[in-house]
C-alpha positions as a Markdown table, in Angstrom:
| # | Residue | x | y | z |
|---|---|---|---|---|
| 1 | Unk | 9.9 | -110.1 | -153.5 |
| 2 | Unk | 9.1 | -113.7 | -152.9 |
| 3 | Unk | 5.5 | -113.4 | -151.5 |
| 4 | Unk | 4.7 | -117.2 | -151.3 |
| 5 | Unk | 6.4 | -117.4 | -147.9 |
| 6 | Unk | 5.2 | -114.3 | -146.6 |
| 7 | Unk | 1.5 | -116.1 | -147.9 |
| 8 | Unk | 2.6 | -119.3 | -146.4 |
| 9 | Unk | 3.1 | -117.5 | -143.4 |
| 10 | Unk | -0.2 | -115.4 | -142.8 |
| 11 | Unk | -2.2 | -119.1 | -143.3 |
| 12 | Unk | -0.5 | -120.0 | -140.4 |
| 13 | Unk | -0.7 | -117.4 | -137.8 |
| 14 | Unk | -4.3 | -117.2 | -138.9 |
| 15 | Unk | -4.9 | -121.6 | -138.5 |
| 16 | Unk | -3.6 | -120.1 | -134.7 |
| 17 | Unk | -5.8 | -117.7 | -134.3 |
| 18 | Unk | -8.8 | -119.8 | -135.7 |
| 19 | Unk | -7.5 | -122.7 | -133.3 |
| 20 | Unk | -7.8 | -120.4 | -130.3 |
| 21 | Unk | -10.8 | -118.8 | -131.1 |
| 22 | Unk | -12.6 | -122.1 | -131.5 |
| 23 | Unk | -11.0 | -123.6 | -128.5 |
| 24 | Unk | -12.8 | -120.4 | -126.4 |
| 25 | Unk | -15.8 | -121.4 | -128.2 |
| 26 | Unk | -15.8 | -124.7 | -126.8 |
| 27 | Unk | -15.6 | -123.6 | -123.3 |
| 28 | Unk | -18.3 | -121.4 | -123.7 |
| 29 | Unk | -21.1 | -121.4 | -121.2 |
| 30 | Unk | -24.1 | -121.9 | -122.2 |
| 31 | Unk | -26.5 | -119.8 | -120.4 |
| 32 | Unk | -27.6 | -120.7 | -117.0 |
| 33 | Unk | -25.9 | -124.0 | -115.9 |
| 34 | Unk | -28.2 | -126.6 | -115.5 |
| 35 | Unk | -27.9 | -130.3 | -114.9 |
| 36 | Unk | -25.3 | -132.8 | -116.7 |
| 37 | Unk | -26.3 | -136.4 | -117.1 |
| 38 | Unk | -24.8 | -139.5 | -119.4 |
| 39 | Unk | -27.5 | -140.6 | -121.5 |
| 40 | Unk | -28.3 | -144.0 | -121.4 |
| 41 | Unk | -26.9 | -146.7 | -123.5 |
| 42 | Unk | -29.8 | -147.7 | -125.5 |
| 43 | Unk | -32.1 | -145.8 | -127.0 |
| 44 | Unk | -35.3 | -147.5 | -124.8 |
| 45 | Unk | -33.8 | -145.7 | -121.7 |
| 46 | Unk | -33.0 | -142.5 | -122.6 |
| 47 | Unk | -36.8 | -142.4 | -124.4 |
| 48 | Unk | -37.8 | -143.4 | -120.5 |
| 49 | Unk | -35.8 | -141.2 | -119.4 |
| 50 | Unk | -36.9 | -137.8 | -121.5 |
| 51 | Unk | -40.9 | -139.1 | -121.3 |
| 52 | Unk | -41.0 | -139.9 | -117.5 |
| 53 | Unk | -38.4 | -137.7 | -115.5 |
| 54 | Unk | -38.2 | -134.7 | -117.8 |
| 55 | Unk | -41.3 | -135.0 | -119.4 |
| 56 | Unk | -40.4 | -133.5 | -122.7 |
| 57 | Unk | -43.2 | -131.6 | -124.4 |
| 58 | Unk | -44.3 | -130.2 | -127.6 |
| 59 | Unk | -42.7 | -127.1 | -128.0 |
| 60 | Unk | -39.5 | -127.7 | -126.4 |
| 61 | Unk | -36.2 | -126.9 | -127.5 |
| 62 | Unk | -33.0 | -129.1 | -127.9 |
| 63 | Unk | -29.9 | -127.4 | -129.3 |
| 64 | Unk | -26.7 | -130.0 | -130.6 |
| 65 | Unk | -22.7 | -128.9 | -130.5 |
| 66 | Unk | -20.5 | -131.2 | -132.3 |
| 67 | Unk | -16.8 | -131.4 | -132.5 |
| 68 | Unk | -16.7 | -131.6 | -136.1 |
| 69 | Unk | -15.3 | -128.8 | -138.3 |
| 70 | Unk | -18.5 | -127.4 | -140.0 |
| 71 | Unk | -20.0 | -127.3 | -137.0 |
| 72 | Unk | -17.1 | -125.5 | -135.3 |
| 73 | Unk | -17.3 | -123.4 | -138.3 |
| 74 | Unk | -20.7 | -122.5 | -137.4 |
| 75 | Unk | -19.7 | -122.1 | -134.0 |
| 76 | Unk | -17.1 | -119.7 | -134.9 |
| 77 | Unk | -19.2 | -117.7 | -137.1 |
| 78 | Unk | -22.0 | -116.9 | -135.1 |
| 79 | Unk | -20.1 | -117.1 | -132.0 |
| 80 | Unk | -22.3 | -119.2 | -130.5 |
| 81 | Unk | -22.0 | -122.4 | -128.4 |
| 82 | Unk | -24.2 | -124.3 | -130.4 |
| 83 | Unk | -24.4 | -125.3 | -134.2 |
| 84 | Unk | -28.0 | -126.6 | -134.5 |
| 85 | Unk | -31.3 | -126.5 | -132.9 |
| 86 | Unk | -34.4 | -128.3 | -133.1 |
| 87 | Unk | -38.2 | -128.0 | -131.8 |
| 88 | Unk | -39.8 | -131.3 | -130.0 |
| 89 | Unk | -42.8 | -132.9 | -130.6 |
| 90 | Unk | -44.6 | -135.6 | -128.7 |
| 91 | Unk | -47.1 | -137.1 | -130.4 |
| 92 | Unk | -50.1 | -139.3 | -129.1 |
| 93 | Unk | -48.4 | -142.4 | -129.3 |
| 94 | Unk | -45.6 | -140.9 | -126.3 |
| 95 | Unk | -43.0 | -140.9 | -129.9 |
| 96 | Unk | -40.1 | -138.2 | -129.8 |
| 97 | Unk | -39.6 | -136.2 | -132.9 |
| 98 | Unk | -37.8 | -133.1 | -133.7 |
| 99 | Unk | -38.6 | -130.8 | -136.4 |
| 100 | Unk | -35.8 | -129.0 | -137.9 |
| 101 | Unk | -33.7 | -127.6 | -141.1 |
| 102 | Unk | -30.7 | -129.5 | -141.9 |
| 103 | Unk | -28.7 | -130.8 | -144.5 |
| 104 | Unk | -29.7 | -134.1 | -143.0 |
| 105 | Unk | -25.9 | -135.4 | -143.8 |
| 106 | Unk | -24.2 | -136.4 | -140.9 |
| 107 | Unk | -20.4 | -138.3 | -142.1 |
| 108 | Unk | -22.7 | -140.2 | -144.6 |
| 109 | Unk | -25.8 | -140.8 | -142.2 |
| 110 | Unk | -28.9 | -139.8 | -143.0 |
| 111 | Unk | -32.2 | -139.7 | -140.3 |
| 112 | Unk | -34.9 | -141.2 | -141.4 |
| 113 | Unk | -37.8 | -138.7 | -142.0 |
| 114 | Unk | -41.6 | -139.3 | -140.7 |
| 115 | Unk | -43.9 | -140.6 | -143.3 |
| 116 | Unk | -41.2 | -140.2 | -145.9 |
| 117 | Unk | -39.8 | -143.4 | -147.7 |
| 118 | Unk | -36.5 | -141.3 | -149.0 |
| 119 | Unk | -34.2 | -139.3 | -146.4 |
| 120 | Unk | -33.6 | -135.6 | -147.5 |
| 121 | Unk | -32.3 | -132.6 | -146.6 |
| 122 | Unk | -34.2 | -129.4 | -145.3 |
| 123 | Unk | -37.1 | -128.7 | -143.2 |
| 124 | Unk | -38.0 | -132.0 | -142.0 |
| 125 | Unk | -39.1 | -134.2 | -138.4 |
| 126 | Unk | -37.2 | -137.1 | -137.3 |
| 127 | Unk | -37.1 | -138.7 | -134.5 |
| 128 | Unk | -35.1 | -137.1 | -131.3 |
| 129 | Unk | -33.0 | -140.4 | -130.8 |
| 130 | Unk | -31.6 | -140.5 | -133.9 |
| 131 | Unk | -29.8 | -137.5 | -134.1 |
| 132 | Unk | -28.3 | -138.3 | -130.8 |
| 133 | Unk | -27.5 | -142.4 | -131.4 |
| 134 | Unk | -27.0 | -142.6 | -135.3 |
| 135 | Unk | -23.4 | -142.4 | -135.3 |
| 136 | Unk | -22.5 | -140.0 | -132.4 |
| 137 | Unk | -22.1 | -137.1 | -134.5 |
| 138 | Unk | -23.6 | -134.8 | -132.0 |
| 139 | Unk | -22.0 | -135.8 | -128.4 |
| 140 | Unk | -23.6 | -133.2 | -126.7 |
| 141 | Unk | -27.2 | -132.1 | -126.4 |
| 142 | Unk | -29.2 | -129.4 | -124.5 |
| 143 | Unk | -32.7 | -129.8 | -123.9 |
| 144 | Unk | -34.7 | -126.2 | -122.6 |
| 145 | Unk | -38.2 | -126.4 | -121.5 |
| 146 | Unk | -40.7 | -124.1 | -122.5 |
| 147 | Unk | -41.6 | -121.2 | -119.9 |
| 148 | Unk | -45.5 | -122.9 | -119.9 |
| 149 | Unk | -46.1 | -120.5 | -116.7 |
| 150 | Unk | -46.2 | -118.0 | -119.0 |
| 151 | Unk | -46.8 | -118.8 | -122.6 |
| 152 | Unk | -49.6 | -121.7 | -123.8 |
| 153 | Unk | -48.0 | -124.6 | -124.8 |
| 154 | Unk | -48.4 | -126.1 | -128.4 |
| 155 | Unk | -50.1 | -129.1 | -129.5 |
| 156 | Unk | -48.5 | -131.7 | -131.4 |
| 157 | Unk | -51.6 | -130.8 | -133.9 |
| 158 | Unk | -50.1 | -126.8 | -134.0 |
| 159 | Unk | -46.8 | -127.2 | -134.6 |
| 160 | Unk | -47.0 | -130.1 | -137.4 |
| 161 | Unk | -49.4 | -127.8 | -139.6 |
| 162 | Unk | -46.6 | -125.2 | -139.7 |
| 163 | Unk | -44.2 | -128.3 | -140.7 |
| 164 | Unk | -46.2 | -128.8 | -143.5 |
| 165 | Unk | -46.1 | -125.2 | -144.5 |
| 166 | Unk | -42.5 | -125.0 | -144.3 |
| 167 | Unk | -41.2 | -128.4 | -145.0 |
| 168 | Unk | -40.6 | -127.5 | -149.1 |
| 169 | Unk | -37.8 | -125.5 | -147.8 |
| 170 | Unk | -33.9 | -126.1 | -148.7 |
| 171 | Unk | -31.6 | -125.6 | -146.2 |
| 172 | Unk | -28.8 | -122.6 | -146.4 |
| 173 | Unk | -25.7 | -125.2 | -145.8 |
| 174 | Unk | -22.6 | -122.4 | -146.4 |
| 175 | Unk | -22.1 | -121.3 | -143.1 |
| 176 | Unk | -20.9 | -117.8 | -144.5 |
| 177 | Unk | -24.5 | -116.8 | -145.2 |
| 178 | Unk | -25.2 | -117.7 | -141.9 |
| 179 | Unk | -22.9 | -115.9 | -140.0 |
| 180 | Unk | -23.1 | -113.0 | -142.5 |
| 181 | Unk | -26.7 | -113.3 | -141.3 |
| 182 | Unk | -25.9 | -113.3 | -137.3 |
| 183 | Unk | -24.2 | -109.8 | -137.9 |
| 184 | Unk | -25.5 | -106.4 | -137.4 |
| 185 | Unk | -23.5 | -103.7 | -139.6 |
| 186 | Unk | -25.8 | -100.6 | -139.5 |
| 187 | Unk | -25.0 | -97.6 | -141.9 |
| 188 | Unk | -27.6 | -95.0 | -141.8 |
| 189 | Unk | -30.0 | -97.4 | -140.3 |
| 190 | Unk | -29.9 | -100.0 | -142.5 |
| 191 | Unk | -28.2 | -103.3 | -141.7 |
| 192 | Unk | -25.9 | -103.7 | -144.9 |
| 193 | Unk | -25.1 | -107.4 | -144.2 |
| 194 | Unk | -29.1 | -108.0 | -143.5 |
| 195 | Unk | -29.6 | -111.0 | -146.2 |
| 196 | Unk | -32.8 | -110.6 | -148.2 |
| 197 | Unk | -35.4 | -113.5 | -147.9 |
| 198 | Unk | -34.0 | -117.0 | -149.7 |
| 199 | Unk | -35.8 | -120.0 | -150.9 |
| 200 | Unk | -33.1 | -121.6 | -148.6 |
| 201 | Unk | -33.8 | -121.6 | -144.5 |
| 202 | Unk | -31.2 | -121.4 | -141.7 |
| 203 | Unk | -31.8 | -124.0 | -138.7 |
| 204 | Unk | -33.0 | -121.3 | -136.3 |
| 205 | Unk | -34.6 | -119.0 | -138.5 |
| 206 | Unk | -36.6 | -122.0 | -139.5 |
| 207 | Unk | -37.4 | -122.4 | -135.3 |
| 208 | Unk | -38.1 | -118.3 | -134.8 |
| 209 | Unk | -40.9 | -118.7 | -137.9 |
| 210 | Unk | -42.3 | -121.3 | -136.0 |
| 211 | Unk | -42.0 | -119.7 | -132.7 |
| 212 | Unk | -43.7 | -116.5 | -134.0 |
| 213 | Unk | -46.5 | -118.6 | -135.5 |
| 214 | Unk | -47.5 | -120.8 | -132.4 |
| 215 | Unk | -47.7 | -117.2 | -130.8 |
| 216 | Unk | -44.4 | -117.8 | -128.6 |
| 217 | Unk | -43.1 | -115.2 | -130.2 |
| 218 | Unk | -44.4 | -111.9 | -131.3 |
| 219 | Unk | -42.2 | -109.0 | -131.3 |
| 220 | Unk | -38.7 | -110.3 | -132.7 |
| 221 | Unk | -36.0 | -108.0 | -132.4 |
| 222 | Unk | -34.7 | -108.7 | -135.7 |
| 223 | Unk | -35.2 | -110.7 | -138.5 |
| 224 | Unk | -35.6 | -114.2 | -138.5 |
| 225 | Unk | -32.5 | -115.1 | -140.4 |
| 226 | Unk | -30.3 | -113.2 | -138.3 |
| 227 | Unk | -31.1 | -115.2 | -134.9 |
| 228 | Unk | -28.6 | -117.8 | -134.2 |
| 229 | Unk | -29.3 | -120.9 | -132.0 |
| 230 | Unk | -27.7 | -119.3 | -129.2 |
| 231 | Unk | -30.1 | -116.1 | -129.2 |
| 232 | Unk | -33.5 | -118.9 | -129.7 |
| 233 | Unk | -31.9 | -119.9 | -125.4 |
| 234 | Unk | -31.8 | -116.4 | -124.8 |
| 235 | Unk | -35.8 | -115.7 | -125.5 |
| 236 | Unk | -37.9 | -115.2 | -122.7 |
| 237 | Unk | -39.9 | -118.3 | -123.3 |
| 238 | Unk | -36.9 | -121.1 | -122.8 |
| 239 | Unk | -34.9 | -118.9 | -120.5 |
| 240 | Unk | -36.7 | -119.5 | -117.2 |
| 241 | Unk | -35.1 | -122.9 | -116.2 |
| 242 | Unk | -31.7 | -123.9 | -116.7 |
| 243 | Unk | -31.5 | -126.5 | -119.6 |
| 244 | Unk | -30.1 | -130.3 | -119.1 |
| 245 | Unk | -27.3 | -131.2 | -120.9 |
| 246 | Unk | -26.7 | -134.8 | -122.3 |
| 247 | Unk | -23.6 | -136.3 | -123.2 |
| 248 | Unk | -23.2 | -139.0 | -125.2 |
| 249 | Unk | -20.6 | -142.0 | -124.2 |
| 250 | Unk | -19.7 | -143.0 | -128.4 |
């Protein structure tokens, strides 16, 4: 028996099958539906437009969804909406940053990181409107405020003296690990496809460590590698208001 064809044939039921499933995962909702705006053109604007009529703070949340196929890949994975997430930071100055784990390669465009002469990969800051206006890799971002009614919010001050602690970290960039990760498999109580603790850091488990250190955090329901970005909107500190959306007009 010939079993090339019959071979040939799985790959592509399964492509189909992949192609729907990601296609769903696009039209996902993301939580409570919030407001959709265009971001401005240039980057002045949309800085305006963050600082003065959203007020971004320290200790909000932004989460990215890209069309592009490790993204989707991520998407599809941990069935979630999302593929990476970042914490802001407003320093004294009124600057945007973001601090977040990434493999900082984005179709060969790499974000500048603070004080650092040399772009790299892994826990680092940059600032917010360069991952949206580099090269439109990310058309779509979702901003969540922080629930401050409820839970203190963090100074600039707090959350750059964990970056320091954490920003020697690699980032995990095989997106197998990080679904395996997002997956609970429990066999007598133990979660067999639980990951042990790696030198390498997922984007959100990076952003649940920081959580749980500013205090925004302090019972987690499971381990911090096994939170996608989706579950981070899901938290009772971002979940309160409905997040703003902002496309991005490449």
């Amino acid at each position: 028996m010939d079993i090339k064809p019959a071979f040939r044939n799985f790959l592509v039921q399964l492509s189909v099958v992949l192609a729907f499933v990601i296609s769903m995962l696009s039209s996902v909702t993301t939580g409570a539906q919030g407001m959709v705006r265009s971001a401005p053109d240039d980057r002045e604007a949309f800085h305006k437009l963050l600082l003065d009529t959203l007020h971004i703070q320290t200790g909000d949340m932004v989460l990215f969804k890209s069309n592009h196929f490790a993204s989707r890949l991520t998407q599809l994975g941990t069935f979630s909406p999302f593929s990476h997430c970042g914490m802001v930071v407003r320093d004294a100055d009124g600057q945007l940053w973001i601090t977040h784990a990434t493999d900082n390669e984005y179709e060969s465009h790499r974000l500048q990181v603070k004080d650092e002469d040399v772009p790299r990969g892994g826990v680092i800051m940059t600032r917010l409107e360069d991952s949206f206006f580099g090269n439109g890799y990310y058309p779509k971002i979702y901003l969540y405020k922080l629930d401050e009614s409820h839970f203190p919010r963090p100074t600039p001050e707090m959350v750059n003296a964990i970056y320091q602690k954490y920003k020697h970290y690699k980032f995990e960039v095989s997106p197998i690990r990080f679904a395996l990760a997002s997956l609970d498999l429990d066999v007598f109580g133990y979660d067999i496809l639980s990951l042990p603790d790696h030198p390498k850091i997922f984007c959100s488990e990076y952003q649940i460590y920081m959580l749980m250190e500013l205090g925004l955090l302090s019972d987690p329901e499971e381990a911090p590698n096994e939170y996608t970005p989706r579950d981070i909107t899901n938290l009772v500190c971002y979940r309160r208001f409905a997040p703003v959306m902002f496309t991005y007009r490449k």
